[in-house]
C-alpha positions in Angstrom: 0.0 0.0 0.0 1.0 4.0 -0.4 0.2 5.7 2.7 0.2 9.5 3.6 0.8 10.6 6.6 0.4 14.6 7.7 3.3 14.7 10.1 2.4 19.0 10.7 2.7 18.8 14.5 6.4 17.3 14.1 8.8 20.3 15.0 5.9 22.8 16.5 6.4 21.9 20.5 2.7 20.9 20.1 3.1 18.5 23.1 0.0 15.7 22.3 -0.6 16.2 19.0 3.8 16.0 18.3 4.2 13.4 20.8 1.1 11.1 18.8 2.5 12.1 15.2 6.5 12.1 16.2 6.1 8.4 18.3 3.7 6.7 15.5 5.9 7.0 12.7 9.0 6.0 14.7 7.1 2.6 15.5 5.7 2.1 12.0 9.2 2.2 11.0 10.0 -0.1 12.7 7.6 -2.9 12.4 6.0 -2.0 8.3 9.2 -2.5 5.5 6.3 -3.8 3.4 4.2 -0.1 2.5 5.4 3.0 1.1 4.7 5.9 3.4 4.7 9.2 2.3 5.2 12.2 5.2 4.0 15.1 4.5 4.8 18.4 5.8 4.6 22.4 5.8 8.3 23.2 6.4 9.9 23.8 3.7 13.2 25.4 5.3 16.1 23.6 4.9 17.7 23.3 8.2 14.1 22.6 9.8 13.7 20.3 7.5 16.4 18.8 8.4 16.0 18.7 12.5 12.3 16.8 11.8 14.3 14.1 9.4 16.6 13.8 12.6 13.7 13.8 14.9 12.2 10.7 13.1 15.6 9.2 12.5 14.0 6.4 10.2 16.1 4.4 8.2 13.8 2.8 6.0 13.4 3.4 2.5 9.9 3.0 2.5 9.4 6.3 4.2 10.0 9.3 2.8 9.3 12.8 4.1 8.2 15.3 1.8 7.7 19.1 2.1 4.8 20.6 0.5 4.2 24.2 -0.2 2.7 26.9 0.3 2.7 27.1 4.4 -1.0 28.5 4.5 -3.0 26.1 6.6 -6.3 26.3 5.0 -4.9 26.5 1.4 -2.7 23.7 1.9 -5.2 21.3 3.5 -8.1 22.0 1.0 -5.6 22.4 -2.3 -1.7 21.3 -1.7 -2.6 18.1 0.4 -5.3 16.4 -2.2 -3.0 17.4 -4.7 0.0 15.8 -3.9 -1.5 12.7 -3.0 -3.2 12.3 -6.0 0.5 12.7 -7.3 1.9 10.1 -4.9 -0.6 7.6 -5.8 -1.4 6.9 -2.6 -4.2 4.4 -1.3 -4.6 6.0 2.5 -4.4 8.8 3.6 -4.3 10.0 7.3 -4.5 13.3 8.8 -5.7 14.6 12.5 -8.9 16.4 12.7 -9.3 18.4 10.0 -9.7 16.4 6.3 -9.3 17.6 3.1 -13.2 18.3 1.4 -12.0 16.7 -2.2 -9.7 13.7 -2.4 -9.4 11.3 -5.1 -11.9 8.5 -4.9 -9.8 5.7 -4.8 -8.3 7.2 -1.6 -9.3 5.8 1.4 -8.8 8.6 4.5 -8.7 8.0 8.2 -8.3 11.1 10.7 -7.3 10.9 14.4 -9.3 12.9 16.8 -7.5 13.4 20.6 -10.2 15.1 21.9 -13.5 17.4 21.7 -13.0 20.1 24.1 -13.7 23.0 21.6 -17.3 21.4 21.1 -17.3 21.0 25.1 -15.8 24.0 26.5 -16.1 26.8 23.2 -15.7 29.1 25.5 -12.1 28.4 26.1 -11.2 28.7 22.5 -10.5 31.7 20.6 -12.7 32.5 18.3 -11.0 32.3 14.9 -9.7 28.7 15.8 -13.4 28.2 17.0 -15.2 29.2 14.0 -12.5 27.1 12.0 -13.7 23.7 14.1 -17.3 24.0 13.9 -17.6 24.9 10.5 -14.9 22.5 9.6 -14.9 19.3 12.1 -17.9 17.6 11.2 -18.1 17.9 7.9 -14.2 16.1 8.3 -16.0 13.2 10.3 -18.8 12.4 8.0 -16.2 12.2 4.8 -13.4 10.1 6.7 -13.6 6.2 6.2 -12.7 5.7 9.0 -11.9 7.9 12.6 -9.3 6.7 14.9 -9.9 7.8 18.7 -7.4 7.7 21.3 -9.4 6.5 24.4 -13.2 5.2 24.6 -13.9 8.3 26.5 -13.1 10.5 22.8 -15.0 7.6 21.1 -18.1 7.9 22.8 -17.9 11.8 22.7 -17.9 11.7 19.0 -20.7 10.0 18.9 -22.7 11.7 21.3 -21.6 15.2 20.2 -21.3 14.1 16.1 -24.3 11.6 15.8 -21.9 9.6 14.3 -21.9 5.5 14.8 -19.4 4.3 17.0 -18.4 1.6 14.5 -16.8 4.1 12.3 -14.7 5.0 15.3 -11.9 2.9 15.9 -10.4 2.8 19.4 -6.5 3.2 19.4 -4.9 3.9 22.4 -1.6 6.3 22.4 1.2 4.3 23.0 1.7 6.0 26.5 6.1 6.6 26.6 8.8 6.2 24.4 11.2 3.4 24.6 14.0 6.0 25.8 11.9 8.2 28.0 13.3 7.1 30.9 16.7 5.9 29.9 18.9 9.1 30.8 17.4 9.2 33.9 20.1 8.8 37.1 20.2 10.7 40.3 23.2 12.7 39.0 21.2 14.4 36.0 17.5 14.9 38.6 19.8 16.7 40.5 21.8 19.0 37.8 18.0 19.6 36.3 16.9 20.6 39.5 20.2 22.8 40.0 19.6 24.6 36.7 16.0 25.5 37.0 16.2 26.1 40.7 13.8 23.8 42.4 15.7 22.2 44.7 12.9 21.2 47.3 10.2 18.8 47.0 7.6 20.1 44.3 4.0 19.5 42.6 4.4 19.3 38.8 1.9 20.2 36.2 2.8 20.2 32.7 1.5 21.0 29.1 -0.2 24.2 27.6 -1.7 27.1 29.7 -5.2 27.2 27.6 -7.9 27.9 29.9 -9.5 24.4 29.8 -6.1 23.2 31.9 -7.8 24.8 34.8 -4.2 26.2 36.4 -6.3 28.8 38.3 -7.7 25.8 40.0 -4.4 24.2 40.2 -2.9 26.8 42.0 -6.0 28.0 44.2 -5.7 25.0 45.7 -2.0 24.8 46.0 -2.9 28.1 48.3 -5.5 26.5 50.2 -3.1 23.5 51.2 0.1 25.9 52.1 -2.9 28.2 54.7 -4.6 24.4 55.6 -1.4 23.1 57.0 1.0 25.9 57.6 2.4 24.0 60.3 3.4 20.9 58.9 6.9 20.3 57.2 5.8 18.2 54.7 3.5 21.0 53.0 5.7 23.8 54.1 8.8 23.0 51.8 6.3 21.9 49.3 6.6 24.2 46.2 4.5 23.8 42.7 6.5 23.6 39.2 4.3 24.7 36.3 5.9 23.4 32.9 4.1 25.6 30.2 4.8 29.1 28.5 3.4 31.9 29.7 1.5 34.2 26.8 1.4 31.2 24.5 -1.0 30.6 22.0 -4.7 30.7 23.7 -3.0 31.6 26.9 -5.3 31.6 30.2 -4.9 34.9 31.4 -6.5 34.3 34.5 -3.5 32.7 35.7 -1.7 36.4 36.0 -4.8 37.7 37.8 -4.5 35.0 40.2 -1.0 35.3 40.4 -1.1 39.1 41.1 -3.8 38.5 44.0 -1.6 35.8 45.8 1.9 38.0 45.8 -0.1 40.8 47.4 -1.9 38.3 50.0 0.4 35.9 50.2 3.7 37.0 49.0 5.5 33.8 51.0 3.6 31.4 48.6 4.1 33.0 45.9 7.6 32.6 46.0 6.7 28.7 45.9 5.1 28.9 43.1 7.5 28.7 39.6 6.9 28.5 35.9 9.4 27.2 34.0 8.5 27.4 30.5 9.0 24.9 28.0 11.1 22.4 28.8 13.1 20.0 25.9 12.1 16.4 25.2 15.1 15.2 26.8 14.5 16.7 30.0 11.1 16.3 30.6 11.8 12.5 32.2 13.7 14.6 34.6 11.2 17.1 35.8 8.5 14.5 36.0 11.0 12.0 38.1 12.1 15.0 40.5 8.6 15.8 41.5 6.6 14.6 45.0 3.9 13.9 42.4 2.2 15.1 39.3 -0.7 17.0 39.4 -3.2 17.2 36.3 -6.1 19.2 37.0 -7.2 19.6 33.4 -11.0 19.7 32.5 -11.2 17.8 29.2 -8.5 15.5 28.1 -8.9 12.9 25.0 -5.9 10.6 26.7 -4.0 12.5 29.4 -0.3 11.3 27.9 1.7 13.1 30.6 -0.3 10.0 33.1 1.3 7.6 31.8 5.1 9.6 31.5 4.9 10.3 35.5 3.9 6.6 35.9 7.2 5.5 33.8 9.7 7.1 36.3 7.2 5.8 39.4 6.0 9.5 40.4 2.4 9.0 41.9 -0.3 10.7 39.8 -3.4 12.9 41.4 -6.2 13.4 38.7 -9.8 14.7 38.6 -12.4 12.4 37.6 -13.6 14.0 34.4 -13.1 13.0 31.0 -10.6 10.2 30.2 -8.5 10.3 34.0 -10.2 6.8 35.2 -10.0 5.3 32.2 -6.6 5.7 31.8 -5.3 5.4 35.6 -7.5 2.8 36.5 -6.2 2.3 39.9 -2.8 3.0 39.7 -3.0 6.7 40.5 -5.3 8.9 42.7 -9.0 10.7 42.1 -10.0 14.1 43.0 -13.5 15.1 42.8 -13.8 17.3 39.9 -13.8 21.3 40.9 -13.6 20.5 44.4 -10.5 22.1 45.7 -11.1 20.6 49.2 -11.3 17.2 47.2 -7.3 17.6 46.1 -6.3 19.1 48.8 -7.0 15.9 51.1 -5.7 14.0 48.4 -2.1 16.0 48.0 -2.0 15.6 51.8 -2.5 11.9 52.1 -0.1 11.2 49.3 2.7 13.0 51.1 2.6 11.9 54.3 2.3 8.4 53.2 5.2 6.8 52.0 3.8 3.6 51.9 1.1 4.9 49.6 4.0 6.4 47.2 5.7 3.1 46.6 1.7 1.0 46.2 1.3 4.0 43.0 4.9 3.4 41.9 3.9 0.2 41.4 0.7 0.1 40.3 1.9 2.9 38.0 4.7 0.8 36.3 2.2 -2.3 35.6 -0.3 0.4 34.1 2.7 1.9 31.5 2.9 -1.2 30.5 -0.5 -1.7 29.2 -0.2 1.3 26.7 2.9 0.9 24.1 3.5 2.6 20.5 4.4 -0.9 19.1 1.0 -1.6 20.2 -1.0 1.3 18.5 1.3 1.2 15.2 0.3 -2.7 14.7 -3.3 -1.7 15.2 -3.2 1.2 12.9 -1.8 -1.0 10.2 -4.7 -3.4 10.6 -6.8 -0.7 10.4 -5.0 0.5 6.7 -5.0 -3.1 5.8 -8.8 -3.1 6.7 -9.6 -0.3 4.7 -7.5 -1.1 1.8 -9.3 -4.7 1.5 
């Protein structure tokens, strides 16, 4: 078979949507020499060009990645796409959300949807990328073959949300870490990460984009209302919370500076104890996530919840809320908040800390889960499912 792949999100820092796009065609590399795979992509600068090649570091013949031009999103979906894979012959060819309106016939064309949050929560997205989705989104799911979702929570969304029969959706789990995630990791390089971005003492971590639907104001409410709860004990007191993310990014929640402001007047102490440090590389994210007390994801809406299953790897405990996808994807190797109740994670945060015995049970518990999810895994499955489609 000839199979196009949009590899976009590679080279972007577009955390999920990278991480699913970068990790699939590594492992479909490495288990498919039989089809031809076509990757195709925006950049069209050399040396960026370049850096994704390295990024993908496939040695195959049978994949090849392929710039196409021009750079403008819309044009190049609805034009420059369709086009060049009526060129390349191909017989699939898959995309994430948003699918070219004309394709060749004889081209079958699968998209992978991570979540719907903009069709839950509008009001956390800007309004041009808003009007984009709903005009765009389900016209995509009615003309794909087939739609690959990354959790039976995102399958059942789209059909709620879509009207759209959950046998055309096709439940393919992420792949959960790398193979190297964890593999630089040593006590040595923990401590020269935490050296180099200052956080020494024992810290919460959150991590990902600051988009309003994270809920970071939450996140860091309740980090207050722990630090006032238990003032006095030692445990909480050294505590501090890390915030991986960039500040002013695209869709940025700007209640996070409002909140921020109010807690440095109030309680300038805490504030201190509070630190963003931006994006972090690919390389060191193992390290943040294996120097932290426990990783914190208060997000609303997730389709899969990836950074789970990284904090699991390196045997930091989890604390979720129990929206969305969270207890699918924990199961019980990881701890429940209840949703929007700040008292709800406070207790939890305070039981997990002063209960070492309880840190080691969600270590392991945690390891058993990771290995449930693989990328070897989802890249056999999304073969069958081109194999499927082809015959």
């Amino acid at each position: 078979m000839r199979i196009g792949i949009d590899i976009r999100a590679i080279g972007y820092q577009r955390t999920g949507d990278e991480t699913y796009t970068l990790q699939l065609v590594k492992s479909l590399a490495k288990i498919d020499t039989k089809n031809q795979y076509f990757l195709y992509t925006d950049v069209i600068d050399v040396d960026k060009l370049k850096n994704i090649k390295q990024l993908l570091s496939i040695p195959n013949k049978n994949f090849r990645v392929i710039a196409v031009s021009p750079v403008s999103k819309v044009f190049w979906t609805l034009y420059s796409l369709p086009k060049r894979a009526k060129k390349d012959k191909l017989d699939i060819l898959h995309v994430q959300y948003i699918t070219p309106p004309y394709l060749s016939k004889n081209i079958k064309l699968i998209t992978t949807i991570h979540d719907i949050s903009f069709a839950r929560f509008p009001e956390f997205i800007n309004k041009k990328d808003l009007f984009l989705l709903r005009l765009l989104i389900k016209k995509s799911l009615k003309r794909a073959d087939k739609i690959i979702a990354i959790s039976k929570f995102t399958r059942d969304e789209i059909a709620d949300v879509y009207n759209i029969s959950k046998n055309k959706v096709a439940v393919i789990y992420n792949g959960g870490v790398a193979e190297e995630f964890n593999e630089n990791i040593t006590e040595q390089n923990v401590l020269k990460f935490r050296v180099k971005y200052d956080i020494i003492k024992p810290y919460l971590l959150n991590l990902g984009t600051l988009q309003p639907r994270k809920n970071i104001t939450f996140l860091i409410k309740s980090f207050v209302a722990l630090k006032i709860k238990y003032a006095n004990n030692n445990n909480v007191k050294e505590l501090a919370l890390v915030i991986r993310g960039k500040r002013g990014g695209h869709n940025y929640d700007k209640g996070i500076d409002k909140i921020l402001k109010v807690i440095k007047d109030k309680y300038p102490s805490i504030h201190k104890q509070i630190k963003f440090v931006g994006y972090i590389s690919n390389e060191e994210t193992p390290l943040i996530f294996k120097g932290a007390t426990a990783f914190c994801f208060t997000s609303m809406y997730e389709g899969f919840g990836l950074p789970l299953l990284e904090s699991m790897a390196v045997e930091t405990a989890v604390i979720a809320n129990g929206s969305s996808c969270f207890p699918e994807i924990i199961n019980d190797a990881g701890m429940i908040y209840k949703t929007g109740d700040s008292n709800s994670w406070v207790n939890r945060v305070r039981e997990l800390i002063s209960n070492k015995e309880l840190q080691k049970e969600l270590a392991s518990k945690g390891r058993e889960r990771v290995e449930f999810f693989s990328w070897s895994k989802s890249a056999r499955q999304t073969v069958e499912l081109y194999e499927l489609l082809k015959h």
